[in-house]
N, C-alpha and C positions, 0 to 999 in steps of 0.2 A: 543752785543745783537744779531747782524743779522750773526755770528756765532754761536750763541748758539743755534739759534730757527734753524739754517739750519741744526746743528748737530743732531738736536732732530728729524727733516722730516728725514734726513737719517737712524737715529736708526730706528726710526717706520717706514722704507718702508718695509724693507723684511717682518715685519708680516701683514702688511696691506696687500701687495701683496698674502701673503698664503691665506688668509681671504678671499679676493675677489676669487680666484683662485678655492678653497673649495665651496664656495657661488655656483659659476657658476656651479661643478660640478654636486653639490645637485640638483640644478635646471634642469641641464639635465638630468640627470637619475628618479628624478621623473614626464618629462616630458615624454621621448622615452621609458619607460617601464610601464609607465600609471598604477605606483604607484594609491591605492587608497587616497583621503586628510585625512581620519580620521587614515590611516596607518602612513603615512609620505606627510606630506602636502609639498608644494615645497615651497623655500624661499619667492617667490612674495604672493602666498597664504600667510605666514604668513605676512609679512608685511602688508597686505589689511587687514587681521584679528585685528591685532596692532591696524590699524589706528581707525579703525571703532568701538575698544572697549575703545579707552581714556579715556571717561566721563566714564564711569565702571569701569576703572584701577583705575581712580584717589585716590580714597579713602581706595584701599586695599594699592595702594603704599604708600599714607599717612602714615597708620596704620604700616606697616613696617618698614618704614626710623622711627618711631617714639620709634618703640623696639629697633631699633637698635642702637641708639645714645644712649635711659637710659641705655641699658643693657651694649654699650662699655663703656659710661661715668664712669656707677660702675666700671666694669673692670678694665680701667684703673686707678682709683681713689686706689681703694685695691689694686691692683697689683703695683703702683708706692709705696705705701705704706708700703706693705709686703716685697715688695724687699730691699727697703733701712732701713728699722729695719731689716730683716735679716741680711744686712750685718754690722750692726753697734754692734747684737747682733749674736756673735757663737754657741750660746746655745738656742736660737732661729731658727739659721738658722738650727742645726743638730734637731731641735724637728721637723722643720715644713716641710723641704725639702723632707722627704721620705713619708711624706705623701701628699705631691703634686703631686710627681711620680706615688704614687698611685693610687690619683684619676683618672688619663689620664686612667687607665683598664676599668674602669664603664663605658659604653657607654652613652653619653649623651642622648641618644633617650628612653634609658631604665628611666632616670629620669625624663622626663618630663610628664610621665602618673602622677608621684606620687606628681609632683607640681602640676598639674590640681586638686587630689584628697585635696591637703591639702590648697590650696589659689583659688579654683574655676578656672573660661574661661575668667577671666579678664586681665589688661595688666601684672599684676606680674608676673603670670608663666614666661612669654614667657621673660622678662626683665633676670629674672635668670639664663634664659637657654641661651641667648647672653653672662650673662657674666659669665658661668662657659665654654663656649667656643672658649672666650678671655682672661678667668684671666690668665691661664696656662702662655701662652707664653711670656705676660708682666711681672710678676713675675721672671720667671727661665732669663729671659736677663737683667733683669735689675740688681738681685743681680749677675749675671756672669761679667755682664758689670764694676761694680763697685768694684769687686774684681779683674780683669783683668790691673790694673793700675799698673804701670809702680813701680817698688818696689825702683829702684835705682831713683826716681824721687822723690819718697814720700822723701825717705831720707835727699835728697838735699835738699828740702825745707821744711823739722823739721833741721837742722842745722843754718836755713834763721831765725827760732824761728815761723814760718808759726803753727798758733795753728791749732786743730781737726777740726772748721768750715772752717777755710780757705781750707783746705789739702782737703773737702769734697766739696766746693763749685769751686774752680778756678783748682782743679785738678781731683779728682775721677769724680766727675759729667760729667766733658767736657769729660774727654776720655771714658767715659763709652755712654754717649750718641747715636753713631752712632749703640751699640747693643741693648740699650733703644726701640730707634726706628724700629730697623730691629724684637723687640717683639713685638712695636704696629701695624706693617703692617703687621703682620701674623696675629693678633688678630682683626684686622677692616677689613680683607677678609675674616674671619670668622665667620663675624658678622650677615652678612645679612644671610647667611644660617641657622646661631642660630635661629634667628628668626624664617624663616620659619621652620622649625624642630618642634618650641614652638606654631607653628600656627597648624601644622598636628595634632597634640594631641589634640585639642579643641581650638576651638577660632570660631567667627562670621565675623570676616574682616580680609584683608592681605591678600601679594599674595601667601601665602600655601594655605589660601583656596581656593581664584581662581583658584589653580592648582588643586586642589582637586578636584574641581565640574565641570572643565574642563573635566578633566580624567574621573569624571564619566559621563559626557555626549556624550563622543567621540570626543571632540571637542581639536582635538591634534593638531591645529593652535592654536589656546588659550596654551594650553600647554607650546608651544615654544614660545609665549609669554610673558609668565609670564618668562620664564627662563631666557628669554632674557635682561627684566625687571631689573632682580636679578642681571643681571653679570653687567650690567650699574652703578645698585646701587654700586656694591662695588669696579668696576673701581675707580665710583667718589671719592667715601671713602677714596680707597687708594691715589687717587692723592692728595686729599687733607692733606694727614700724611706726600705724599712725600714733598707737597709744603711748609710742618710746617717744615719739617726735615729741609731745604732749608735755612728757614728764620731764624732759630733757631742757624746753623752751619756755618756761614758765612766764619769760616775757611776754610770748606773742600768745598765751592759751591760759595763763591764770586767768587774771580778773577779771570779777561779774562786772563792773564795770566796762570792763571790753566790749561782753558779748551785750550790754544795756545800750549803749553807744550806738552797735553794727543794727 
C-alpha cells in the first residue's frame, strides 16, 4: 500500500510541479505589468473572489453535478445497452452504427436551442444534452470492446461446451471491460461541460449561468471561477470511474506484485 500511494506522489509530481510553476507565472506578470483584474485578474485575485462567493456557488454547483449525473446516468444506461445488443445483433449493429457516426457532425450546441424550444428552461434540456455528449463514446467502446475478444479463446471454451451466456459473461465482458471503461471516462469528462453547454441556452441556475452573468458584468475573477469550479467537478467524476474501474478489475490493479513488477 505505502508503494502504491508513493508511486502515485510520484506520477502526480511533474504535473503538480508544472501547475504551481504556471500559477506563479500568471501571478507575476499580471502583477509587474499591472494587468487590469476585469482583463485578467491574477491567481490570488481569483482565489479571494472563489472564497468570498461559496454561499452563491453553492446552488449553481448543485444544479449542475445534478444534470450531470441524470444526463451520464442516461448515457450510460443506453449506451451500455446499445452496445451489447449491437453486438449480439449484426444487423443491428450495421443499421445503427453509421448513423452514430453521423450524429458526432451535428454540433451539440446547435441542438440545444431546439430542446429549449420543444421541452422549455427546465432540467430536461440540459439532461439530453449530457447525454447526447456521453452516449457517443460509451456506445462505439463498448461494442468495439466486446467484439475485440480473443477469437482463439472463444473457440477453446465452445469446445469446453461453455454455452452463449457463459462465453458473454466470464469471457467477452471481462476482456472488453478495460475499453468499456476507457468510453466511460471520455464520456464523464464530458459531462460537466454538456451541461454547461445545456445551461448557456436557457436555464435560471448552474454554473453556465454564473458564467454568463459574470462575463456580462466584467467580473472575470468570477469567470475563472466558475471554470475552475468545472474542472474540479470533473477531476472528481473521473476519479471516481477510475476508482470503479479499480474495484471492478482486480485482475489488472490488485496485486502488489504487479505494481513490484511495473
Amino acid at each position: 500500500m505505502k508503494r502504491r500511494a508513493s508511486r502515485a506522489l510520484m506520477e502526480a509530481f511533474p504535473a503538480a510541479t508544472l501547475i504551481i510553476v504556471m500559477l506563479a507565472l500568471w501571478e507575476l506578470l499580471a502583477r509587474t505589468l499591472n494587468i487590469d483584474a476585469w482583463l485578467l485578474p491574477a491567481p490570488s485575485d481569483v482565489w479571494r473572489a472563489g472564497v468570498g462567493s461559496v454561499a452563491m456557488l453553492w446552488p449553481h454547483i448543485a444544479r449542475t453535478l445534478g444534470e450531470t449525473l441524470l444526463g451520464f446516468t442516461a448515457a450510460l444506461i443506453t449506451g451500455l445497452g446499445l452496445g451489447i445488443a449491437s453486438d449480439f445483433s449484426g444487423l443491428l449493429r450495421r443499421a445503427v452504427y453509421p448513423l452514430l457516426v453521423a450524429s458526432q457532425t451535428v454540433p451539440t450546441i446547435a441542438i440545444a436551442p431546439l430542446l429549449v424550444i420543444w421541452f422549455g428552461y427546465g432540467l430536461l434540456p440540459k439532461v439530453i444534452v449530457v447525454s447526447l455528449v456521453c452516449f457517443f463514446p460509451i456506445v462505439v467502446n463498448t461494442a468495439d470492446g466486446l467484439r475485440s475478444t480473443s477469437p482463439d479463446l472463444m473457440a477453446l471454451l465452445r469446445t469446453m461446451g461453455a454455452s452463449r451466456r457463459d462465453l458473454f459473461l466470464k469471457v467477452r465482458l471481462p476482456s472488453a471491460m478495460p475499453m468499456i471503461f476507457t468510453g466511460i471516462k471520455i464520456g464523464i469528462t464530458y459531462a460537466v461541460v454538456g451541461a454547461i453547454m445545456g445551461e448557456w441556452v436557457g436555464a435560471s441556475k448552474g454554473l453556465g449561468i454564473f458564467m454568463l452573468r459574470a462575463t456580462n458584468s466584467f467580473r472575470t475573477d468570477w469567470v475563472f471561477v466558475s471554470i475552475f469550479v468545472s474542472a474540479v467537478l470533473s477531476l472528481g467524476l473521473f476519479g471516481l470511474v477510475n476508482l470503479t474501474e479499480h474495484l471492478l478489475q482486480p485482475w489488472r490493479f490488485g496485486p502488489q506484485e504487479h505494481w513490484e513488477e511495473l
